[in-house]
MIKOLVEX-241838 format. One line per field, with one value per residue: chain; z, y, x of N, C-alpha, C, O in turn. Coordinates in steps of 0.05 Angstrom, whole numbers, plus 5000, padded with zeros to 4 digits. Each point is the difference from the previous one (the first is absolute). Layout:
chain = A | ...
n.pz = Z | ...
n.py = Y | ...
n.px = X | ...
ca.pz = Z | ...
ca.py = Y | ...
ca.px = X | ...
c.pz = Z | ...
c.py = Y | ...
c.px = X | ...
o.pz = Z | ...
o.py = Y | ...
o.px = X | ...
***
This chain:
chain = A | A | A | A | A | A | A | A | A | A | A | A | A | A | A | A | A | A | A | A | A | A | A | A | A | A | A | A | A | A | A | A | A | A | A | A | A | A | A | A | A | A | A | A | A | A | A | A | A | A | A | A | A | A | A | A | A | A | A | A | A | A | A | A | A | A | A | A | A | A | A | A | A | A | A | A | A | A | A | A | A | A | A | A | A | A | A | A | A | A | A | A | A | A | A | A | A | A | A | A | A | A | A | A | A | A | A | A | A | A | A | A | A | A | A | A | A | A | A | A | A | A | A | A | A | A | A | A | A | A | A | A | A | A | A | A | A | A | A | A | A | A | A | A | A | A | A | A | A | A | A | A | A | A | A | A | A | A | A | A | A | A | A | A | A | A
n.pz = 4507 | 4966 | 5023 | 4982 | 5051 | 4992 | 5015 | 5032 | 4972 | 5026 | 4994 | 4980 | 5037 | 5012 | 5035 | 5044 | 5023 | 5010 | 5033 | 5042 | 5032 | 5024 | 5022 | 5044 | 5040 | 5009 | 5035 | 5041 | 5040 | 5010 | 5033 | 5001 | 5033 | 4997 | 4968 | 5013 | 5015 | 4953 | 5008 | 5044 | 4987 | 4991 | 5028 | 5046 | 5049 | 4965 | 4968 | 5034 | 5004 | 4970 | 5021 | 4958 | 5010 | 4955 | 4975 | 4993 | 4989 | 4995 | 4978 | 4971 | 5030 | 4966 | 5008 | 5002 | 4957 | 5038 | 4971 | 5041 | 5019 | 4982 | 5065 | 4998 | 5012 | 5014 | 4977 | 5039 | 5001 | 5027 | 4996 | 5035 | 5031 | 4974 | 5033 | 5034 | 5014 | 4995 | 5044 | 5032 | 4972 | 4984 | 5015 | 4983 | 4975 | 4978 | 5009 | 4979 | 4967 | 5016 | 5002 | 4967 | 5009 | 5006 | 4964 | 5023 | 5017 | 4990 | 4999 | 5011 | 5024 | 4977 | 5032 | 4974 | 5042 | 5008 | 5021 | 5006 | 5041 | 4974 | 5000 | 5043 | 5010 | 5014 | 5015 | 4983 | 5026 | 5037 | 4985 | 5016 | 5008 | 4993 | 5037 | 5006 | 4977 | 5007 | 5005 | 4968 | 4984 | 5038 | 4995 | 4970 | 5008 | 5023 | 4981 | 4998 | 4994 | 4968 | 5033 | 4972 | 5003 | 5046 | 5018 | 4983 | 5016 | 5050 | 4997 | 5009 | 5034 | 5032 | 4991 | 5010 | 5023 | 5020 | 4987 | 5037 | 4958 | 5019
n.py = 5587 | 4997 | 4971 | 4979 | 5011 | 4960 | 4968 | 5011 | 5003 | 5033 | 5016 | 5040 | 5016 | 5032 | 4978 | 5014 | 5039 | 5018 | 4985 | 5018 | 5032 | 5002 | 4956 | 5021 | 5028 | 4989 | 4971 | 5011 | 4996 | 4968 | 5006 | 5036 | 4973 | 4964 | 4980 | 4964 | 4958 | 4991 | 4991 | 4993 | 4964 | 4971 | 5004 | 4980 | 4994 | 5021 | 5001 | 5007 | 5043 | 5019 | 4963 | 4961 | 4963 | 5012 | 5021 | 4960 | 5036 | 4962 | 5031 | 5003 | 4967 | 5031 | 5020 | 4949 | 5014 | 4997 | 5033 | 4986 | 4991 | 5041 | 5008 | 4987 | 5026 | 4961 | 5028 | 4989 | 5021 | 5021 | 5030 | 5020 | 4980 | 5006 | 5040 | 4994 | 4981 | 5003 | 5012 | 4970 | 5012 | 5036 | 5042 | 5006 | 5027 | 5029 | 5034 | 5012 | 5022 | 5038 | 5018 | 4998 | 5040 | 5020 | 4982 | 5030 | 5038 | 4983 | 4967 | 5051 | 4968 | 5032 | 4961 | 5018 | 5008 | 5012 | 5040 | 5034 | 4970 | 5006 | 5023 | 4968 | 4999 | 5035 | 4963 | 4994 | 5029 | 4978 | 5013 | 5044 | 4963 | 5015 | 5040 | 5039 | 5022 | 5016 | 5042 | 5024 | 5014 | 5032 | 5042 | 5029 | 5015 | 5042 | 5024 | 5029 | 4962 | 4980 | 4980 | 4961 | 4965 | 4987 | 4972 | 4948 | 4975 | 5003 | 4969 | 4979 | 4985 | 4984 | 4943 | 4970 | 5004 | 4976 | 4959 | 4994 | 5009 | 5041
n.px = 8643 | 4979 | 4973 | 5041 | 5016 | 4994 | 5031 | 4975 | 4967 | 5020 | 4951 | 5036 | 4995 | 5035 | 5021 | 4978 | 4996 | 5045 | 5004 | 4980 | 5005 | 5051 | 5013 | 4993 | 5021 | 5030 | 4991 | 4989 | 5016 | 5028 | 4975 | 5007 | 5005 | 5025 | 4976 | 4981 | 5009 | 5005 | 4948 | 4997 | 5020 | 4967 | 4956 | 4989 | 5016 | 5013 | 5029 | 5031 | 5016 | 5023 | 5026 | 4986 | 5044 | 4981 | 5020 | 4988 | 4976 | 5012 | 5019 | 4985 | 4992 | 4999 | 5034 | 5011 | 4978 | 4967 | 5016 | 5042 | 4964 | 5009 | 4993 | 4957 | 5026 | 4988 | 5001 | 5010 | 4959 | 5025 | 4968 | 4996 | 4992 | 4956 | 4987 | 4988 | 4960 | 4954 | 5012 | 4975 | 4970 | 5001 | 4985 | 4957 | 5018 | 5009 | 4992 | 4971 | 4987 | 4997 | 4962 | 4971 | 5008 | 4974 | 5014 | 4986 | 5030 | 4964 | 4969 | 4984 | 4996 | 4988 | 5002 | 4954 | 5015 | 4950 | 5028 | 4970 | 5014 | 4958 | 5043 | 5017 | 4956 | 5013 | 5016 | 4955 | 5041 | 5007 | 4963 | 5011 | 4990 | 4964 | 5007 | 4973 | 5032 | 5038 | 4993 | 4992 | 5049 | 5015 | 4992 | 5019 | 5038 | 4973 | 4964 | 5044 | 4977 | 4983 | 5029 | 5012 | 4966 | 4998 | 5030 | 4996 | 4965 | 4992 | 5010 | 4965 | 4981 | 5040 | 5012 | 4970 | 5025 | 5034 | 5002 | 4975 | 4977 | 5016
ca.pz = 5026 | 5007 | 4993 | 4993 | 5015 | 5000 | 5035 | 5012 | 4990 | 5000 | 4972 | 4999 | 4989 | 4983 | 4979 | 4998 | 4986 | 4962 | 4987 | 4986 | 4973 | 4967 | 4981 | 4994 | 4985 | 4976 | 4978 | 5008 | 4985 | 4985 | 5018 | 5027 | 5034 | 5000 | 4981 | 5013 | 5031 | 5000 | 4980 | 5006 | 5008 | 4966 | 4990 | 5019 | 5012 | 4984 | 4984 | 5005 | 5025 | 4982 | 4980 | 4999 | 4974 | 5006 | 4982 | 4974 | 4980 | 4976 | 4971 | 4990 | 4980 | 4973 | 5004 | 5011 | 4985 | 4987 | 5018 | 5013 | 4996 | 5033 | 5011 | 5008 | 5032 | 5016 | 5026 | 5008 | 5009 | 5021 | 4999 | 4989 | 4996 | 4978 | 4990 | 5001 | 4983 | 4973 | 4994 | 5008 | 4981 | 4993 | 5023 | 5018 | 4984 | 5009 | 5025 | 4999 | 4977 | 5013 | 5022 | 4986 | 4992 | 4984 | 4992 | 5008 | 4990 | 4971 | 4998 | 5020 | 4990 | 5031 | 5011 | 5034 | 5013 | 5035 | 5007 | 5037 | 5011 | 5014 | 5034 | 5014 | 5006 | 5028 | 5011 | 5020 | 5020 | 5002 | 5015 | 5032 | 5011 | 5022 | 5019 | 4995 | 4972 | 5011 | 5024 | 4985 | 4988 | 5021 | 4998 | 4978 | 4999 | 5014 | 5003 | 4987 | 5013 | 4988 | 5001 | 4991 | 4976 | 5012 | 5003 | 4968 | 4993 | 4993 | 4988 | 4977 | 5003 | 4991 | 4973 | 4993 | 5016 | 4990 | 4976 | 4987 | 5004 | 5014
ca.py = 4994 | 4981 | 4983 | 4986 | 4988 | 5017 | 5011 | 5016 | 5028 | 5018 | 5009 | 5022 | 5001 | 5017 | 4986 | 4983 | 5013 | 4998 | 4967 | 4987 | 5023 | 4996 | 4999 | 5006 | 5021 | 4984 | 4980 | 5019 | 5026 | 4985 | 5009 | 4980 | 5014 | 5017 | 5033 | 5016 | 5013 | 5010 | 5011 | 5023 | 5000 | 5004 | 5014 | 5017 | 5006 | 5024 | 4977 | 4968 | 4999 | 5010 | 4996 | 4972 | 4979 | 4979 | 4975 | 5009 | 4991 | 4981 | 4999 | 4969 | 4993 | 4971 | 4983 | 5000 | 5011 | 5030 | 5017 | 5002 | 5023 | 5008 | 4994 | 5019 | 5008 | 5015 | 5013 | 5009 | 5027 | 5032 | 5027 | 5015 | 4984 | 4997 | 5020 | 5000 | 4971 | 5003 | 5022 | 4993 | 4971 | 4996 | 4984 | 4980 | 4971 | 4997 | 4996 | 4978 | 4980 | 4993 | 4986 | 4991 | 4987 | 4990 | 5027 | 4979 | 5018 | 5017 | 5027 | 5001 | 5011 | 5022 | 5000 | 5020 | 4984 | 4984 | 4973 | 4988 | 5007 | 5021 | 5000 | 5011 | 5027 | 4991 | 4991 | 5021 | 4990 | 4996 | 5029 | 4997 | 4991 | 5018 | 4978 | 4990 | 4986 | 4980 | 4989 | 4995 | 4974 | 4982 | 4997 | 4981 | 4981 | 4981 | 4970 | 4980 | 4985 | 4989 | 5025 | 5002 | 5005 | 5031 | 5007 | 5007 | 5017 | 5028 | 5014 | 4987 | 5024 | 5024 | 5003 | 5009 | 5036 | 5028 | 5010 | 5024 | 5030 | 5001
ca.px = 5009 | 4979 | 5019 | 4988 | 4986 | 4964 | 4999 | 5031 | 5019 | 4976 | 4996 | 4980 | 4970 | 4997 | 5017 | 4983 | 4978 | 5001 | 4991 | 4970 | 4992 | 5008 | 4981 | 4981 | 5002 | 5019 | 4981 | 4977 | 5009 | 5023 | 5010 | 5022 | 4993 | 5027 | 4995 | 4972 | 5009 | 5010 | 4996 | 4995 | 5020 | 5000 | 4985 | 4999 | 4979 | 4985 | 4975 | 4991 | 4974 | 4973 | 4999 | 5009 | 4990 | 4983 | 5009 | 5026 | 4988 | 5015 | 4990 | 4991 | 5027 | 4989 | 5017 | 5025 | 5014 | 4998 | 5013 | 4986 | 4987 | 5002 | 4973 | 5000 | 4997 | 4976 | 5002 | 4972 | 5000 | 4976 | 5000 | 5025 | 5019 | 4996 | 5012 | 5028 | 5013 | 5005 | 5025 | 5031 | 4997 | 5030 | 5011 | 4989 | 4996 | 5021 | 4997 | 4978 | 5026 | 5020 | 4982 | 4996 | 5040 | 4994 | 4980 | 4976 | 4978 | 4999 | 4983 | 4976 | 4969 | 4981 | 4972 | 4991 | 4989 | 5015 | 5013 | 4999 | 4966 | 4997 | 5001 | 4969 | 5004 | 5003 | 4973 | 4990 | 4991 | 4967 | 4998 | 4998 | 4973 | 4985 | 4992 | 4983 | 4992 | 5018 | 4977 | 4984 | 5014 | 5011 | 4962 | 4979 | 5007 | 5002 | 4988 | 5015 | 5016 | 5037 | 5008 | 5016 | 4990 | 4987 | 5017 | 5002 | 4978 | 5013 | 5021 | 4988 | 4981 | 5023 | 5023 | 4979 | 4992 | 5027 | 5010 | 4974 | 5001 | 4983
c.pz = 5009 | 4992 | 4992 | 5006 | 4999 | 5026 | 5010 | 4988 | 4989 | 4974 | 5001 | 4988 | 4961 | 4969 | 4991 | 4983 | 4974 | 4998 | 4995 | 4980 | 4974 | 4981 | 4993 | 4976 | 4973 | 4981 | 4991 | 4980 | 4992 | 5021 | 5021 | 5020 | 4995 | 4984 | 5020 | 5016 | 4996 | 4981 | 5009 | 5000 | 4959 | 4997 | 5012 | 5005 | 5002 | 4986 | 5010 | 5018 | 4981 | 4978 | 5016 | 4977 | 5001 | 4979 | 4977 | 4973 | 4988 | 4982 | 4988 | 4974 | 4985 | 5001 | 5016 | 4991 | 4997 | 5027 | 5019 | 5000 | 5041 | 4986 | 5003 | 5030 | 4999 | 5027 | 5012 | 5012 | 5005 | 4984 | 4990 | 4994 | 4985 | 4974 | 5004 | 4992 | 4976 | 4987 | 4999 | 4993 | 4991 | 5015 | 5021 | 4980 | 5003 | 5034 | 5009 | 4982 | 5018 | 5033 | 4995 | 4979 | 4958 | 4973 | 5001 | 4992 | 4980 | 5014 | 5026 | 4994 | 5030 | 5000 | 5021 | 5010 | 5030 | 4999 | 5028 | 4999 | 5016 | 5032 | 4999 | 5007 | 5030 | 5015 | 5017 | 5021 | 5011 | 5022 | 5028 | 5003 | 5025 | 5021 | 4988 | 4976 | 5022 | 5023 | 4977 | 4993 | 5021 | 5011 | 4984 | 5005 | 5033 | 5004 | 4984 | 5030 | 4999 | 5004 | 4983 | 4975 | 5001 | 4988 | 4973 | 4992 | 5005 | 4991 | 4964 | 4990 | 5006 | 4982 | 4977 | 5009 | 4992 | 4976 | 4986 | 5011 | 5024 | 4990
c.py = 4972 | 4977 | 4974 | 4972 | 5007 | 5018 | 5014 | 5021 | 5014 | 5010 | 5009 | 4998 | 5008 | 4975 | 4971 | 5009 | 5004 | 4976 | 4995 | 5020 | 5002 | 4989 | 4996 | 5029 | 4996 | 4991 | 5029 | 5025 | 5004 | 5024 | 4982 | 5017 | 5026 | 5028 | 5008 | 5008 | 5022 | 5033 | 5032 | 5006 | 5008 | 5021 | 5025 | 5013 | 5021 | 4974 | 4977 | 5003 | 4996 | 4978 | 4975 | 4997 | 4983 | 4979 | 5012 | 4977 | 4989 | 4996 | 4967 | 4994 | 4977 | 4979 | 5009 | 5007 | 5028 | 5011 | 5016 | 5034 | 5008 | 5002 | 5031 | 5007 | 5014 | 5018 | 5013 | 5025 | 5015 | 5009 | 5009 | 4980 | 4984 | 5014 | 5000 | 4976 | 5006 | 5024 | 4983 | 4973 | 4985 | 4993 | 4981 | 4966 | 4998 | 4991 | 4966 | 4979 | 4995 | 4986 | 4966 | 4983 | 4998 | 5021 | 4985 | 5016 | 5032 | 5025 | 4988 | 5008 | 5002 | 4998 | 5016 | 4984 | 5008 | 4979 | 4995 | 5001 | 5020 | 5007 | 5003 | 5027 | 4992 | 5002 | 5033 | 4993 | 5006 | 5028 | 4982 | 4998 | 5019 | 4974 | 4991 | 4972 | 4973 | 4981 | 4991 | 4973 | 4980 | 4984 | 4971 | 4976 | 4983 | 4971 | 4972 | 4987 | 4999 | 5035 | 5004 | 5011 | 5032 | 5021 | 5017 | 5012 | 5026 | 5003 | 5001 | 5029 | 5024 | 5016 | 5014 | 5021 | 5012 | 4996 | 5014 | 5021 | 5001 | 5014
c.px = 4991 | 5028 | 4984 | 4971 | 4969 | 4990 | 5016 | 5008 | 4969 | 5009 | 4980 | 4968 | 4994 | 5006 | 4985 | 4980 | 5007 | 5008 | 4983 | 4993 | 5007 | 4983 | 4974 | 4998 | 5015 | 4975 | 4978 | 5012 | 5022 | 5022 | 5016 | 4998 | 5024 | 4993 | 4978 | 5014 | 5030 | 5000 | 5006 | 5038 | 5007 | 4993 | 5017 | 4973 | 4981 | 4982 | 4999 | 4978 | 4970 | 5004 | 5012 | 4995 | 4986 | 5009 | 5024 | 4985 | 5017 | 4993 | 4993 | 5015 | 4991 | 5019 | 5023 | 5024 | 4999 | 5013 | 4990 | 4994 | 4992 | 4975 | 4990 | 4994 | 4965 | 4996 | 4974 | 5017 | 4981 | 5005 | 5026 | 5020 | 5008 | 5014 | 5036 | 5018 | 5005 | 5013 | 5030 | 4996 | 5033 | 5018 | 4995 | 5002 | 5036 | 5005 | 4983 | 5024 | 5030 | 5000 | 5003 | 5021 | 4994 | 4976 | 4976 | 4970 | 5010 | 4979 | 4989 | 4974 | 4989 | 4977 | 5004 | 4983 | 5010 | 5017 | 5013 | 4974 | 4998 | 4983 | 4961 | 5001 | 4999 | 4974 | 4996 | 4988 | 4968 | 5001 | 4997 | 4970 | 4996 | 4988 | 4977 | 4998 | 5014 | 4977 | 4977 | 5003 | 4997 | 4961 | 5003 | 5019 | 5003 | 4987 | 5015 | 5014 | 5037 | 5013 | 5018 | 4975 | 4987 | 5025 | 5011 | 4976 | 5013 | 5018 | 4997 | 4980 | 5008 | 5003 | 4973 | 4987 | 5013 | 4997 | 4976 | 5004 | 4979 | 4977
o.pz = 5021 | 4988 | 5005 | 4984 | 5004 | 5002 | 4989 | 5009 | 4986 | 4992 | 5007 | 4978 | 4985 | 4977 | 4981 | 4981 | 4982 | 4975 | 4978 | 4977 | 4980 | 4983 | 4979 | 4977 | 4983 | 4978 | 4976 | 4977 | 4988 | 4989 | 5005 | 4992 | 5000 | 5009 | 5002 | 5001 | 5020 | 4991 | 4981 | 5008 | 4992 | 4985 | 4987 | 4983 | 5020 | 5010 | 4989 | 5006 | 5009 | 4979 | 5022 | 4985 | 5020 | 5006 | 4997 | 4997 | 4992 | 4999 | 5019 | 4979 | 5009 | 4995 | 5006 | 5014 | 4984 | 5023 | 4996 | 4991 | 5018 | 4977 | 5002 | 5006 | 4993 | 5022 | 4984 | 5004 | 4988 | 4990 | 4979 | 4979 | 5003 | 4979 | 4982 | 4992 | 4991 | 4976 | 4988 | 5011 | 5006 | 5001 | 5016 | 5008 | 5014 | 5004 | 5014 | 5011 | 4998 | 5009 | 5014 | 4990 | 4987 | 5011 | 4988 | 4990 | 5000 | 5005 | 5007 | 4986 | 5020 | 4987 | 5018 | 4985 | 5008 | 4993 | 5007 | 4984 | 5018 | 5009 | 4986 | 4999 | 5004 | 4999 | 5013 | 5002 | 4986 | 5015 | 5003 | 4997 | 5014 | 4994 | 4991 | 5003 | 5004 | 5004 | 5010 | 5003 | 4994 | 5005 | 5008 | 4998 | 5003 | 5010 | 4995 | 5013 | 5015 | 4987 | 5003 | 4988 | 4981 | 4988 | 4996 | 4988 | 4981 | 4997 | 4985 | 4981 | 4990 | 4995 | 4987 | 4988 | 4985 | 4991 | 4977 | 5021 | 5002 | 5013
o.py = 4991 | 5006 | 4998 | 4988 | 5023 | 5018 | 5001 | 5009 | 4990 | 4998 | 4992 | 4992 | 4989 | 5002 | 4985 | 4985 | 4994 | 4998 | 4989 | 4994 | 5000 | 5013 | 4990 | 4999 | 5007 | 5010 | 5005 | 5008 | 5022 | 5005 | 4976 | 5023 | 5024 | 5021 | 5024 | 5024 | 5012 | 5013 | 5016 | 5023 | 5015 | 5013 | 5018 | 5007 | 4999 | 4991 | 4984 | 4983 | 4989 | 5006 | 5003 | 5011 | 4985 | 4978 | 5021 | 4977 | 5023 | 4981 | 4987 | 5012 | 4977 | 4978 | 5023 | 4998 | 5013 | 4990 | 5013 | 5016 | 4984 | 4998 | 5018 | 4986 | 5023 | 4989 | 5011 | 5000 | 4997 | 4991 | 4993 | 5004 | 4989 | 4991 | 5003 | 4999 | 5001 | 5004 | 5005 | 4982 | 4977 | 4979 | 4990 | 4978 | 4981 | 4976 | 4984 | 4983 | 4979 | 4987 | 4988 | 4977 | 4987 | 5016 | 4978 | 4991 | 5015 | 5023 | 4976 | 5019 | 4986 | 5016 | 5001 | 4989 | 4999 | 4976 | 4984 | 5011 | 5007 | 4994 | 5012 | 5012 | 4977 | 5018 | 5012 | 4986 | 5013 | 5002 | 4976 | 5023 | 4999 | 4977 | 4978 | 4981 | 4982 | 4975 | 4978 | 4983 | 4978 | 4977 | 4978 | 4979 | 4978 | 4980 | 4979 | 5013 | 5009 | 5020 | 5023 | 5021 | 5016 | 5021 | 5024 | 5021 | 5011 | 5024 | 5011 | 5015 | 5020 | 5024 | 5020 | 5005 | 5019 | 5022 | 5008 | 5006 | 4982 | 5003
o.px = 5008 | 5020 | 4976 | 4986 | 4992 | 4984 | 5022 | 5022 | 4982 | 5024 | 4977 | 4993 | 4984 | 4993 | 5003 | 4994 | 4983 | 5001 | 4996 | 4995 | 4986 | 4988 | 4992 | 4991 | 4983 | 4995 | 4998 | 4996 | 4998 | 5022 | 5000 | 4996 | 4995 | 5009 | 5000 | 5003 | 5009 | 5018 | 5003 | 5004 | 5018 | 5015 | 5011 | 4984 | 4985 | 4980 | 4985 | 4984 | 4980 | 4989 | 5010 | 4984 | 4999 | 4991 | 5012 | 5007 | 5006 | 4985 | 5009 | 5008 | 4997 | 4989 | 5005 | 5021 | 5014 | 4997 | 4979 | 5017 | 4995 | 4991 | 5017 | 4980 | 4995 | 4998 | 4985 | 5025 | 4978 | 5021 | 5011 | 5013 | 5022 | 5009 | 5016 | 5023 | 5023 | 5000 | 5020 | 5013 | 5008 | 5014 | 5016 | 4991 | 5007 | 5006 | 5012 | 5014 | 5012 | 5019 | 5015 | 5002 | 5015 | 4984 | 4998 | 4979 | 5019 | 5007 | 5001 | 4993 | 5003 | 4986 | 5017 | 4984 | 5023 | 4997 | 5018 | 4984 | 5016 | 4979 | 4983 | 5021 | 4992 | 4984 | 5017 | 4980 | 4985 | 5020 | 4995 | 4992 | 5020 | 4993 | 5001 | 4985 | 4983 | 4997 | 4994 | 4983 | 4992 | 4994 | 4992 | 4987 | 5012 | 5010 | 4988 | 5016 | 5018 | 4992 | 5007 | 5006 | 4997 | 4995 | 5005 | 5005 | 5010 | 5002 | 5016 | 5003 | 4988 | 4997 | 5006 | 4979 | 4992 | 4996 | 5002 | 5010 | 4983 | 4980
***
């Protein structure tokens, strides 16, 4: 949509971004933005949740004479999902080869590995403080002048009350 002027015609974020990436990922891992971001649409989403590509290994070639030979697809995967890739291998390299326009990959090879990061567990809130403990906190921090520093001390010392056991 972009037209030819450097100014004046807005252009999508997204298009900016696989310009600089391509080849970065290309040189790295011999991938292009277009198979990552479109991987859960190849795989479908039962294994794309539990699973990314991380490169396409390319066999080495002694000369410029020797015939081209497909790559193999590295894939990281959880658990089960691992398991099911490698049920629907066949069809996932077809799928990936026609993506792709072209036969580009032969075989997958399945690293298990985390491959989201894994969720924090959710912060535990700090128990309700009793008048007394609240009057104790409010004791020790009145001889603080700065009412904003008095201020963060309690709530500081709160946050340090509730989260012990009584």
């Amino acid at each position: 949509m972009a037209g030819k002027r450097p100014f004046g015609n807005p252009v999508p974020v997204s298009d900016l971004a696989a310009a600089i990436l391509d080849p970065v990922l290309r040189k790295r891992a011999g991938l292009s933005t277009g198979l990552v971001q479109s991987w859960e649409e190849i795989v479908g989403p039962r294994i794309a949740a539990k699973s990314r590509p991380e490169r396409l290994q390319w066999p080495r070639r002694a000369g410029e004479d020797d015939p081209f030979r497909p790559a193999t697809l590295v894939v990281a995967c959880e658990g089960l999902a691992a398991l099911h890739l490698q049920h629907e291998t066949g069809e996932v390299i077809g799928r990936v080869n026609s993506f792709l326009g072209f036969e580009a990959v032969d075989r997958i090879r399945i690293v298990q590995k985390p491959v989201l990061a894994t969720e924090r567990p959710p912060r535990r809130v700090p128990r309700v403080l009793t008048t007394l403990e609240k009057a104790d906190i409010a004791a020790k921090v009145r001889p603080i002048e700065d009412e904003g520093l008095r201020a963060a001390l309690e709530r500081l010392g709160a946050s340090v009350r509730g989260s012990r056991q009584r």
